[in-house]
N, C-alpha and C positions, 0 to 999 in steps of 0.2 A: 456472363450468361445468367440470366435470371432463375430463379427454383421454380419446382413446380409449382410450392405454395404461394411464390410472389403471383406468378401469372395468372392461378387459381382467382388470386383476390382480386388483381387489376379485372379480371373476366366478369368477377361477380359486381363491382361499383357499374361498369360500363353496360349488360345486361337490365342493371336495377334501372341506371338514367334511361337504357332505350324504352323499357317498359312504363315509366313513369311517362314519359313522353306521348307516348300512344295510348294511355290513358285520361290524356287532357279532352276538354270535350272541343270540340270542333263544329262549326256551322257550316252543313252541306247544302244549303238552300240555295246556294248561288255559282255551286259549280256546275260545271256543264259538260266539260270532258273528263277522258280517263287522265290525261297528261296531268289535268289540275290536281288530282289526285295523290298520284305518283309522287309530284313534287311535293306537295304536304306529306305524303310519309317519308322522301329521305329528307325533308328538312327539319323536320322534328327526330328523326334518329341522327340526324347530323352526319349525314351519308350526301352531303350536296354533291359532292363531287362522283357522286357512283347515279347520278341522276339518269343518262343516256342508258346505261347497264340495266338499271334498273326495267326501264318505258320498255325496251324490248323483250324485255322476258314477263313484265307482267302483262303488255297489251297479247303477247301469243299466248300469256293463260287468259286472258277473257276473250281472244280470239275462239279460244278450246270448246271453254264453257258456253260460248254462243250457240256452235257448233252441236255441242250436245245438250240443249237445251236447257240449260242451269242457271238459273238466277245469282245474283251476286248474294241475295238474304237467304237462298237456300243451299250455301259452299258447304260441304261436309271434307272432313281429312281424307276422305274415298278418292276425292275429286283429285286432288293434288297427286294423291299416289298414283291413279289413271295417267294426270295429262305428267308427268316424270315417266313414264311407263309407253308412251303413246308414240309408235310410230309418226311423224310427223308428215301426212300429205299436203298436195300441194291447195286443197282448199284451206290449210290453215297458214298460219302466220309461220313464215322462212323460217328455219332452225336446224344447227347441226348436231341434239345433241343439248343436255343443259350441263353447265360444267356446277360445280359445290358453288359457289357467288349466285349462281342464277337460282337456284334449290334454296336456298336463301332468301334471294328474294323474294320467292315467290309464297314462302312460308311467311314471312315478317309482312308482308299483305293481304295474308289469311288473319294474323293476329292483329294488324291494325286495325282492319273491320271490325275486329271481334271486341275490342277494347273499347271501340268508338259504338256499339250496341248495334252496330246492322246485320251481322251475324251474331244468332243464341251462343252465348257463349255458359252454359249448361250450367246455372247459378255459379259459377266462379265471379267477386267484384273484381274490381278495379284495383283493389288494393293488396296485391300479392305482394310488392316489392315492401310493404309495411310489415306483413306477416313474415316476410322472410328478415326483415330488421329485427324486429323483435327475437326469433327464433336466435339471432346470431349473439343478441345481448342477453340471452338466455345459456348458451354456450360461455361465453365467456367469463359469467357471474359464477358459473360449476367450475370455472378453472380450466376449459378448453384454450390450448396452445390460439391467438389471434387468427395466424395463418391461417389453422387448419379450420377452426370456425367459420371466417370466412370462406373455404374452399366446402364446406356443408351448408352451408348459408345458399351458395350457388346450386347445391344439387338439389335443394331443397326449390327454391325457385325453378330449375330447371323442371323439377318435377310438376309442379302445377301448371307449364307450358305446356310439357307434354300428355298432361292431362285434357287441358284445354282446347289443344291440335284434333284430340282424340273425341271428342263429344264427352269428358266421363266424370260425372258429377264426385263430389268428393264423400258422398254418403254413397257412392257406388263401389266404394275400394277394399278390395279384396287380394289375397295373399297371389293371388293367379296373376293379377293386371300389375303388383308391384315387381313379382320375378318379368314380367313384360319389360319394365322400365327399367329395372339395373341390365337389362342384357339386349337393348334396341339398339340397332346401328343410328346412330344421331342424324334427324335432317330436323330439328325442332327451330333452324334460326340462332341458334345460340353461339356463342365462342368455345363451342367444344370440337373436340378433336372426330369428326369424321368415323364410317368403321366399326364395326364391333369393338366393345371392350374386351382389355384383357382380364385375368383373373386378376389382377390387384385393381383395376379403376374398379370389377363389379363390388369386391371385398367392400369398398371406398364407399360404393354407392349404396350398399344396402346398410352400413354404420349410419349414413345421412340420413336415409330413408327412416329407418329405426327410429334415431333419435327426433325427427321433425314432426313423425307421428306422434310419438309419445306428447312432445311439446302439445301439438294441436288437441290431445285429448287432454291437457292441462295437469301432466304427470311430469315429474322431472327428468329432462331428456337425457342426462349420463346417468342418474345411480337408479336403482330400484333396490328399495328396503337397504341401501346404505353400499352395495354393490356397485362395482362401477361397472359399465355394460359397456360391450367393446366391440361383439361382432352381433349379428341377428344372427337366429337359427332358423336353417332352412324349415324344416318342420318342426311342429306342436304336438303335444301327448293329445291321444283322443278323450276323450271322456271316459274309454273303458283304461286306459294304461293310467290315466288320475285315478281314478277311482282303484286301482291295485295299487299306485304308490302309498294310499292313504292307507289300504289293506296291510302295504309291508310296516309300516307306521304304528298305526292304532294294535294290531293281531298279532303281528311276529315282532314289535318293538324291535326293530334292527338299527344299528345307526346310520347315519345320514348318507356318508360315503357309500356305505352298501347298498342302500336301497338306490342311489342312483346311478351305480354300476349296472345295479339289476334293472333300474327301467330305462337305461340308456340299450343295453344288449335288449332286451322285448321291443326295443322301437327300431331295433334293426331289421327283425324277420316278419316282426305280427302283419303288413303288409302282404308280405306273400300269403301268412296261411289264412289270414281273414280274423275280421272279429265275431264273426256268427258261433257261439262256439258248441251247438246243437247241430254242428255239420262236422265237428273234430271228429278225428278216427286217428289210430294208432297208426295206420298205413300211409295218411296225409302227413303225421308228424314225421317217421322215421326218411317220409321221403326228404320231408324240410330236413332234416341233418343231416341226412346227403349232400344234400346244397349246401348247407352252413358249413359242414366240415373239409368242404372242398378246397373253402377258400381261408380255413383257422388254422393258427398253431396249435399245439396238442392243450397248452393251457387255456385258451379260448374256447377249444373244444369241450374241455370239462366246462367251463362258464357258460356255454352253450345248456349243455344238459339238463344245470342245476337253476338256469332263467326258466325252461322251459317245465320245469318240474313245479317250483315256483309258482308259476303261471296258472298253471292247471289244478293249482290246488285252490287258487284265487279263483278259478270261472264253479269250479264244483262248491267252495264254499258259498259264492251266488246262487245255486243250484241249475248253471248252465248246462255243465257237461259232466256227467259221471267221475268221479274220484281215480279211477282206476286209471286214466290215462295218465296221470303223474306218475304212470312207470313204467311206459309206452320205450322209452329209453334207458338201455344198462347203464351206469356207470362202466366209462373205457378205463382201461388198465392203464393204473398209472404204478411206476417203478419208483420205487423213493432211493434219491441219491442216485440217479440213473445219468444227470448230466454234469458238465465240466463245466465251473463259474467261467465265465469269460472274464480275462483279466488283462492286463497291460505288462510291457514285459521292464524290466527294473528302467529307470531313466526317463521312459516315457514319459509318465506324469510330470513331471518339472518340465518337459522341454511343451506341453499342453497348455500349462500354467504361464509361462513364457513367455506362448504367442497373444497372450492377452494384449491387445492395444495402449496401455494404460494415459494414454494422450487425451481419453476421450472419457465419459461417465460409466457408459455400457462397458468398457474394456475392465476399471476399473472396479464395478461391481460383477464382473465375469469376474478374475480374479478371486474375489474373495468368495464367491461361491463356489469353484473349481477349489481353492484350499483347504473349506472346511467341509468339501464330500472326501478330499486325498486324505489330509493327514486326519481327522475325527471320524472318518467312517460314516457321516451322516449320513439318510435316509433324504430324496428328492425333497416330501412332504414335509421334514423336518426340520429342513434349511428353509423351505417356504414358512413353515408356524412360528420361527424367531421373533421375540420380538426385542427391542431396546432394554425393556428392565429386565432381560434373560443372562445380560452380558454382567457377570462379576467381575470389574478390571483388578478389585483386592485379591479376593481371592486367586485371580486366570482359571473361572468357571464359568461354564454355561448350560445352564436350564435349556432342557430342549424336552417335546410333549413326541413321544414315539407312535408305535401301533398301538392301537386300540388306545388312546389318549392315557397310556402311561407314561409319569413325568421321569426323569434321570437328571444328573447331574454328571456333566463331562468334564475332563482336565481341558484347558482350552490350553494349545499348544505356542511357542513362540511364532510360528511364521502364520498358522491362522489368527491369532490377535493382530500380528501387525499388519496383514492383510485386511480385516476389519476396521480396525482403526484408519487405513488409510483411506478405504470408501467412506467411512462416516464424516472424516475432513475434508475429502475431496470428492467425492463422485456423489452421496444420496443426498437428494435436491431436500430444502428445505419443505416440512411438511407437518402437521399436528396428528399424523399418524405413527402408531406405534408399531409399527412392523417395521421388521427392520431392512428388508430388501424392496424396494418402491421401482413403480416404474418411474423411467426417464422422462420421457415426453410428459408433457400437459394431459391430463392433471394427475398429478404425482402421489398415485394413490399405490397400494400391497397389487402384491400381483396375482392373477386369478385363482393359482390354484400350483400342486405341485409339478402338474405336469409341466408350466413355463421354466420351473430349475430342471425340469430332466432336460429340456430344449434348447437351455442355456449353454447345459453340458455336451448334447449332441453336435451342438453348429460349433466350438471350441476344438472337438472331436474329428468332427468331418475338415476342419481346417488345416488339421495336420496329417491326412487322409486317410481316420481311424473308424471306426464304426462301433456304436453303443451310445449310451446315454449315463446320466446321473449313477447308476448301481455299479459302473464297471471299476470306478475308483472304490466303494467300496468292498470289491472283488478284489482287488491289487493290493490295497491294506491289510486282510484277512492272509493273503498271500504272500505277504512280505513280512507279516509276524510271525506266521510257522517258517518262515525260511531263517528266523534269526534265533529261533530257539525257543521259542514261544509256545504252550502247550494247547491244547485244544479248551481247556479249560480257561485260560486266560481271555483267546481272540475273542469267546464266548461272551467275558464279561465285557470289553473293548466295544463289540458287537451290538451288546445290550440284547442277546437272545437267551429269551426265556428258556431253553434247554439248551444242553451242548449238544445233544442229536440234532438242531439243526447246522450245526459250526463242522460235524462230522464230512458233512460234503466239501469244506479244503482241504482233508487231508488225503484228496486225488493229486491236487497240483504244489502239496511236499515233496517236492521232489530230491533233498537229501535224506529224507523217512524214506522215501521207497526206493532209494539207493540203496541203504541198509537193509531193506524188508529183500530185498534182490537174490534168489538163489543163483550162481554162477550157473553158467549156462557148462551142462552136464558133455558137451564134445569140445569142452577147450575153446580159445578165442579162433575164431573161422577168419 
């Protein structure tokens, strides 16, 4: 059985030949019927044998259009959708009914016209299927996997189709009419699948989408500023949430990470309350964190608060809205040392580690990032910042950059070395970058960010049918040292936390200390 990506491609070569085809020019001066017609477009898509299929479903649409008094040079995509749509009477041409072949047809004879210049086809040339070549040996040059090239290559074409169908020039496109195109139920003529997409074909189509634009405005269609770009985002910062990223920047000098926590949470709510902010009022806010806190955990909730304090001190420092509203909300009470780390119970981990696939690249760099969060205690972020000259094999040290870009130096353990070393022999793909965890597929660049190792960890997790992410092995470590005798002072340093008042919250789940700490229960054993 062939893969998606095989089929992808074959779709997108045979697509290219039909449209190259129906863009030859043609001499219509000497036909005379509609049959002549018919037969030069399946003969040039190389459809001879769908010729009868054909005559009948296009002569009952220009029976339609007779009907409704439409010209063959005045067809718009209204038309088609009407006569698909159209009860069929008996003043028109027999029909029970168009099946997907006949919707087909009838589409690929709106694009024939259109190709051969008798219908506007809305400054789109002739030559999509060159645009889309190019765009495919533009992917390829960045290092995009063949297959998958080709399978953007096709949506990339498919999109200027449905462009086409649609009347809509390409200096007309806007963020509205492309969410249009990743989520239409396909009738465009093409070898796609029928139907609404699901959420992974839309994923599929707006990576295409993305990268074909970029191409077209003569930007490089995988990286930006050295970045490799992997999904679109659904929405963009306005010009008031840039201009506060620039505020937390330039004013508050915060670093990078923070300022995009805090303008990813403001691009959550600023919707609801509006950007006017000469209409804020403290009673509009407290209402917004009604709402927010409805649907936040308690730590979300503080991050809530302190966006929206933030915020308001950015519109008042504009001289928008009064200063005073940056205290429109308390600070909620928070309990320090009030919860239980979640941790794994002894054994777990190994049998996690385990179920690693190690037959395949992914399995393989699972592994060793499941290793060195168990026995080194690492941080998500701090497995992602690795890089190659981090690794002392003299020593069995490694350089790792923590919070707030403080560097340490760890003992690297025997079973996370030789788990490393065996990705670096076997699993990470050859590459001129220096990170040391790469993704798999093409093109074999670092991976986005920490949160893909907490994700790593999660799905590893959920396989064995546990629940957490990246920090619960460091909760089990922490947990597994005070259980051997370990003082609080030590995990501390293991930890690499800057005080032992934070290390103080595992000695809830010592559970031979508070065996000892234990007064006997004062009426005897019950």
């Amino acid at each position: 059985m062939k893969s998606y990506s095989a089929k992808a491609s074959e779709a997108y070569q045979e697509i290219s030949r039909i449209i190259r085809a129906f863009a030859k020019c043609i001499e219509f001066s000497n036909i005379k019927r509609s049959e002549d017609v018919i037969r030069i477009l399946v003969d040039v898509a190389g459809y001879s044998g769908a010729f009868l299929s054909y005559r009948g479903t296009i002569n009952h649409f220009l029976r339609y259009l007779e009907i409704e008094n439409v010209k063959i040079c005045d067809i718009k995509w209204e038309n088609l959708e009407n006569f698909w749509k159209h009860n069929c009477s008996h003043a028109c041409w027999p029909a029970r009914g168009l099946s997907p072949s006949q919707t087909v047809a009838v589409t690929r004879f709106y694009l024939f016209l259109q190709y051969q210049g008798i219908i506007d086809s809305n400054g789109w040339d002739s030559n999509d299927p060159d645009i889309c070549a190019d765009f495919l040996e533009a992917l390829t040059q960045e290092g995009v996997h063949p297959d998958q090239a080709k399978r953007q290559a096709r949506t990339a074409l498919h999109l200027i189709v449905w462009l086409r169908l649609r009347g809509i020039p390409e200096s007309c496109l806007s963020d509205h009419i492309l969410d249009d195109f990743v989520g239409h139920s396909c009738r465009c003529g093409m070898h796609i699948r029928s139907g609404r997409p699901g959420a992974q074909a839309k994923s599929r189509r707006r990576v295409a989408v993305d990268r074909f634009l970029r191409f077209r405005n003569g930007e490089n269609p995988v990286f930006k500023n050295g970045i490799f770009l992997q999904k679109r985002r659904r929405s963009h910062p306005s010009s008031t949430v840039v201009r506060y990223r620039t505020w937390l920047t330039d004013q508050r000098g915060l670093r990078p990470r923070t300022i995009y926590y805090y303008v990813l949470d403001v691009m959550s709510w600023l919707p609801r309350l509006g950007e006017d902010a000469s209409a804020y009022s403290a009673t509009a806010i407290r209402e917004l964190a009604v709402l927010e806190f409805a649907k936040r955990t308690p730590a979300m909730q503080s991050r809530f608060i302190r966006s929206v304090r933030s915020y308001m001190r950015f519109r008042a420092f504009e001289g928008h809205c009064n200063a005073s509203l940056a205290n429109a909300l308390i600070s909620r009470p928070t309990y320090r040392l009030s919860t239980v780390p979640r941790r794994l119970d002894t054994g777990i981990v190994n049998k996690v580690i385990d179920s690693c696939d190690l037959s395949t690249s992914y399995g393989i760099r699972e592994r060793a990032i499941l290793t060195l969060l168990a026995e080194l205690g690492l941080r998500a972020s701090e497995v992602w910042k690795l890089k190659l000259s981090d690794l002392d094999w003299t020593e069995a040290k490694l350089c790792i950059e923590g919070k707030g870009g403080r560097g340490s130096i760890v003992p690297l353990t025997q079973g996370a070395g030789d788990a490393v070393l065996d990705y670096l022999e076997k699993g990470r793909p050859s590459s001129r970058s220096e990170a040391l965890f790469l993704r798999v597929p093409h093109p074999h660049m670092p991976l986005a960010n920490g949160s893909e190792i907490s994700g790593i960890a999660r799905k590893a997790l959920a396989r064995c049918g546990l629940e957490g992410g990246a920090h619960v092995f460091r909760h089990t470590l922490a947990t597994e040292l005070l259980r051997d005798g370990k003082s609080l002072e030590d995990v501390a340093t293991i930890l690499r936390h800057r005080s032992v008042d934070t290390t103080t919250i595992y000695a809830k789940v010592n559970e031979p200390m508070l065996k000892r700490l234990a007064e006997p229960w004062l009426g005897g054993r019950s």
